[in-house]
C-alpha positions in Angstrom: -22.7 1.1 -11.1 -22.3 4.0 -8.8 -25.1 3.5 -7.2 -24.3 -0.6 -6.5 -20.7 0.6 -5.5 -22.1 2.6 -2.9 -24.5 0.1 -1.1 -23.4 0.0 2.4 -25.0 -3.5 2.2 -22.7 -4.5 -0.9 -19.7 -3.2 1.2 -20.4 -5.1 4.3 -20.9 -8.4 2.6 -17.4 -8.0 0.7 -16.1 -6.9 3.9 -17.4 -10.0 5.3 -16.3 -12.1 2.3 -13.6 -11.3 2.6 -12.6 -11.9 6.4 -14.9 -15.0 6.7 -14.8 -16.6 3.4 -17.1 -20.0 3.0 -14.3 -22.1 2.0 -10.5 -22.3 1.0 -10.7 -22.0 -2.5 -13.5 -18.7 -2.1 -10.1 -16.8 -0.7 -9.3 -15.2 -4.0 -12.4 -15.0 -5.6 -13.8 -13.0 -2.8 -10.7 -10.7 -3.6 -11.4 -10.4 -7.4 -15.1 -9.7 -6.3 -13.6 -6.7 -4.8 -11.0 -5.6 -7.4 -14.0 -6.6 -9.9 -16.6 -3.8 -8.2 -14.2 -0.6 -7.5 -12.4 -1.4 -10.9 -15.7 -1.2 -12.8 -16.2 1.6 -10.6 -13.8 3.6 -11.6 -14.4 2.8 -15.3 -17.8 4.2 -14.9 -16.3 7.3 -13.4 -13.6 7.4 -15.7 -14.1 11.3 -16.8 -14.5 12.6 -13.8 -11.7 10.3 -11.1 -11.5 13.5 -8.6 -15.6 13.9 -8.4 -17.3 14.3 -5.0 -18.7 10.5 -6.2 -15.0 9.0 -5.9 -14.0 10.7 -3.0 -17.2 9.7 -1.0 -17.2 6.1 -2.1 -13.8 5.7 -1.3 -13.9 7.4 1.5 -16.6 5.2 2.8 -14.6 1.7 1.8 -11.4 3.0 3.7 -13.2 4.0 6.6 -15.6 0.8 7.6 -12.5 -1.6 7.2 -12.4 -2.8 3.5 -8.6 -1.6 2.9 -7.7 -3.0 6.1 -9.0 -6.2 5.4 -8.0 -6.8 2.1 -4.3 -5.9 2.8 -4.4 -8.6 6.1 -5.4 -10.8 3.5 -3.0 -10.7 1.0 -0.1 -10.6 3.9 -1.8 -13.9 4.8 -1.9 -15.6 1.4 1.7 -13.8 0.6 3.2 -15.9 3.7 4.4 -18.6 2.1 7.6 -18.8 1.0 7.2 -18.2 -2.9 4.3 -17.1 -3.2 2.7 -16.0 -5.9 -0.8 -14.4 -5.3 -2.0 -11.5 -7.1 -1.6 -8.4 -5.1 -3.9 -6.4 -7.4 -7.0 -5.9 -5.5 -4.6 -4.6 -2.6 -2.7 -1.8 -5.4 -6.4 -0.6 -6.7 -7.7 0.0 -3.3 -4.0 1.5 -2.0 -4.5 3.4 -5.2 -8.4 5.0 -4.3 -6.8 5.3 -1.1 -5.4 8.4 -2.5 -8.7 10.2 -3.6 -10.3 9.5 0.2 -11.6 12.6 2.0 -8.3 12.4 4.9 -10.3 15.5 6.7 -12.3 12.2 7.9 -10.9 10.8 11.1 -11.7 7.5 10.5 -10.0 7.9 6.8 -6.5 8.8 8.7 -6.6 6.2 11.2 -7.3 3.2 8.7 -4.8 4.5 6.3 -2.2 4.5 9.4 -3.2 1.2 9.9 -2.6 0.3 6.3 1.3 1.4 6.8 1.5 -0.5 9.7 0.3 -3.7 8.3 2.4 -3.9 5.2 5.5 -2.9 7.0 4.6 -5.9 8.9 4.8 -8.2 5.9 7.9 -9.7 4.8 7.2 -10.6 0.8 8.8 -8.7 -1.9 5.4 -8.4 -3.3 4.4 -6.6 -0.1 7.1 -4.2 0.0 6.8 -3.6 -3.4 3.3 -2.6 -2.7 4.3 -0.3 0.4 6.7 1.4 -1.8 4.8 2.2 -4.8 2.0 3.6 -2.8 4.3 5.7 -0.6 6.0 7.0 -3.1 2.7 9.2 -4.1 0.8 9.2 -0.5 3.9 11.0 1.2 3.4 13.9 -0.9 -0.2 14.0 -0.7 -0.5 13.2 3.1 2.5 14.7 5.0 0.4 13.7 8.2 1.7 10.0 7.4 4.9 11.0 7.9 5.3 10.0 11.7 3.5 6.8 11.4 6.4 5.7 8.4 8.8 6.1 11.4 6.8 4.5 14.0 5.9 1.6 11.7 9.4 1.1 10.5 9.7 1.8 7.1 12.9 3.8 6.8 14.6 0.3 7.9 12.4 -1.6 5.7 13.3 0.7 2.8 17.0 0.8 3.5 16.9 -2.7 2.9 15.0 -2.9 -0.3 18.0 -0.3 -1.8 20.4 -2.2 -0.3 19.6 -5.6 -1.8 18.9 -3.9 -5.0 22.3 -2.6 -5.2 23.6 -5.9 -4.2 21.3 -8.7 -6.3 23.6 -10.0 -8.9 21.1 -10.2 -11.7 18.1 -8.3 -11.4 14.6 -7.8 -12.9 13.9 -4.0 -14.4 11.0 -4.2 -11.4 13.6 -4.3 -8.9 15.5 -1.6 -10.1 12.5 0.4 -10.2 11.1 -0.7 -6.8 14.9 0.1 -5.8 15.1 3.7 -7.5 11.3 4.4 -6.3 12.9 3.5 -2.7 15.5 5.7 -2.9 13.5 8.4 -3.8 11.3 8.0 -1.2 14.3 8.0 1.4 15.4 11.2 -0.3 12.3 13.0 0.3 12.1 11.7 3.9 15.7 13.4 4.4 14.3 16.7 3.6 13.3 16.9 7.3 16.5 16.8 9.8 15.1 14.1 12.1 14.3 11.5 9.3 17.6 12.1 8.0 19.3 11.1 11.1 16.9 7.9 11.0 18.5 7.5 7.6 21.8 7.5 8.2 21.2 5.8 11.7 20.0 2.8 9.5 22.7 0.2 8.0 25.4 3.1 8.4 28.0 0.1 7.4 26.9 -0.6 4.0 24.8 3.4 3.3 28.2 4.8 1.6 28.9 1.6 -0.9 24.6 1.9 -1.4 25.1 5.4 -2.6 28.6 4.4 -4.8 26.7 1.7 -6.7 23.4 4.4 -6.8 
């Protein structure tokens, strides 16, 4: 399974799958082909998740494009208005994202581009993605730190609190999505210019935010 995992030939035809799929109803199945490989993957390596193996597999995915693609892909089938496609295969690769080598170049630049395009999304399930995966890659990569800002998240974050606070009736998911938010913004405050960001952001509503909190 390693070895299939690792086929640059396998990863260019999922990549390809992927962006270019055959027909309509091929859209998700090319995704659960993906989920389906790095899944099994990871069950073969189960014992040994922080292995030179993991870390130069995913490190190859993220770096020729597959993480990129597959998150495009699920803002695009997440772009109408109730929609309810699994964002699965997006979490497992945000999650290997994690274990990449980021001394690679090419690693840093298509995880900045992965902040960028889900802070461009505007489904629940997206931000919901965003903030679970932040809430671990912030510690891990403090390099990300200035793309957050650049791509917008304090505002986007900010907003998820905010409507957490303010949803009559809410799903224990929210509230956890809500509480992960806020812990993310708390971190972020740490440093003296994201704080200002913070406070810069919905200053009408941050004091009755931190009441309800």
């Amino acid at each position: 399974m390693l070895a299939v995992s690792a086929s640059g030939d396998l990863l260019t035809s999922l990549t390809h799958a992927i962006t270019n799929p055959l027909a309509e109803d091929l859209n998700i199945l090319s995704m659960q082909g993906v989920e389906s490989v790095y899944r099994e993957f990871l069950d073969v390596k189960r014992w040994n998740r922080d292995g030179p193996g993991v870390k130069t597999m995913v490190t190859l995915l993220i770096s020729e494009g597959l993480l990129a693609k597959v998150l495009e892909k699920t803002l695009l089938y997440n772009h109408v208005e109730g929609s309810q496609i699994n964002t699965s295969t997006a979490d497992l690769l945000l999650t290997l994202s994690l274990k990449a080598h980021t001394e690679d170049t090419r690693v840093r630049v298509e995880i900045s581009r992965a902040i960028h395009i889900l802070c461009g999304g505007w489904a629940e399930q997206i931000h919901d993605l965003l903030i679970d995966w932040l809430q671990e890659a912030l510690f891990r990569f403090p390099w990300i730190w200035p793309t957050v800002r650049r791509a917008k998240a304090i505002p986007l974050l900010m907003a998820r609190v905010e409507s957490t606070c303010h949803m009559l009736q809410n799903k224990s998911s929210n509230l956890v999505h809500g509480l992960h938010a806020i812990q993310i913004l708390c971190h972020l405050s740490q440093e003296h210019s994201y704080s200002c960001d913070i406070l810069n952001t919905r200053t009408h509503t941050l004091l009755t935010d931190v009441i309800l909190i």
